[in-house]
ZAZATI-537564 format. One line per field, with one value per residue (C-alpha): residue number from 1; residue in one letter; x, y, z. Coordinates in Angstrom, 2 decimals. Layout:
! residues N
nr c(NUM:...);
rest c(A:...);
east c(X:...);
north c(Y:...);
up c(Z:...);
***
This chain:
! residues 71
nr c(1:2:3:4:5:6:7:8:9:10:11:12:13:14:15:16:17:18:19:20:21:22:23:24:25:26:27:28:29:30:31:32:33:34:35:36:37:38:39:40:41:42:43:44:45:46:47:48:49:50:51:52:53:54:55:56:57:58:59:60:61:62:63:64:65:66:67:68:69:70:71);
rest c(X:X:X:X:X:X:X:X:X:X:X:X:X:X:X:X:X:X:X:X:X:X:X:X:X:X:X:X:X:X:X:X:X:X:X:X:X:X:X:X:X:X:X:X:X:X:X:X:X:X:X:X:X:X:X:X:X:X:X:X:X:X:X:X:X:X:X:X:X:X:X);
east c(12.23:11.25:12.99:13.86:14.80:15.08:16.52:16.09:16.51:17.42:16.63:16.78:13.76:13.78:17.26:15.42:16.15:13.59:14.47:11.76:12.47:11.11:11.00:9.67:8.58:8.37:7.80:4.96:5.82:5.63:7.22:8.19:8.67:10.63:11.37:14.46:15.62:16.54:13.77:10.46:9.19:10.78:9.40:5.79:5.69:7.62:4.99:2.27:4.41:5.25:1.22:2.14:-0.47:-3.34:-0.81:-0.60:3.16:4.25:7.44:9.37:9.22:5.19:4.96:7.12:4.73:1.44:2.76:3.89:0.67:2.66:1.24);
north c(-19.96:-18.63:-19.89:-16.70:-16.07:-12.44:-11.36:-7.97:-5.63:-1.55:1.18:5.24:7.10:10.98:10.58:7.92:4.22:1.97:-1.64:-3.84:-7.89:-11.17:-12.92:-15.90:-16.75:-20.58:-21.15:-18.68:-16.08:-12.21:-9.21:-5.77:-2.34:0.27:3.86:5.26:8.75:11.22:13.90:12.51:15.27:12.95:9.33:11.40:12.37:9.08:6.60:7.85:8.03:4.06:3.38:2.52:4.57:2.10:-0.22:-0.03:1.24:-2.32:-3.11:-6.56:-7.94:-7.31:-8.77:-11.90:-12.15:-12.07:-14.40:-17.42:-16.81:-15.20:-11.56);
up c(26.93:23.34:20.28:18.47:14.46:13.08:9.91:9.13:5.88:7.01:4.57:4.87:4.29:4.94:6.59:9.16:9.99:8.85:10.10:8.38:10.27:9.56:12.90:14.18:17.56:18.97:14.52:14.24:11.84:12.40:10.51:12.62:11.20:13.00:12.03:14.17:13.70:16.66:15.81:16.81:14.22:11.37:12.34:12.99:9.27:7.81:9.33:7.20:4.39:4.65:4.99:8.65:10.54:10.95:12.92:17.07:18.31:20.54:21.85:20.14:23.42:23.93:20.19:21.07:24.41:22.90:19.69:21.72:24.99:27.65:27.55);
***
């Protein structure tokens, strides 16, 4: 079992969803960025734009794995 706290801020940029979270995971601190929209076209040019590119693309649950040793 993993003891879970997220609290997230959501802005629009370029019409997209950008959900930026604070989370911890078993106490250790991480923050997740994620830019929804329904054209892929629209979250390929708004990552740049946030200075985002130089991070890898991981599921929260893959995060939350290799934060508390399980992945």
């Amino acid at each position: 079992m993993v003891d879970i706290y997220k609290e997230r801020s959501i802005y629009v940029v370029n019409m997209a969803i950008v959900e930026i979270a604070e989370t911890t995971f078993n106490g250790v601190a991480n923050r997740t960025i994620c830019v929804e929209h329904t054209d892929p076209e629209n979250v390929i040019n708004t990552v740049p734009e946030l200075g985002l590119e130089g991070f890898q693309n991981i599921s929260y649950i893959s995060a939350m794995k290799s934060t508390v040793g399980m992945g």
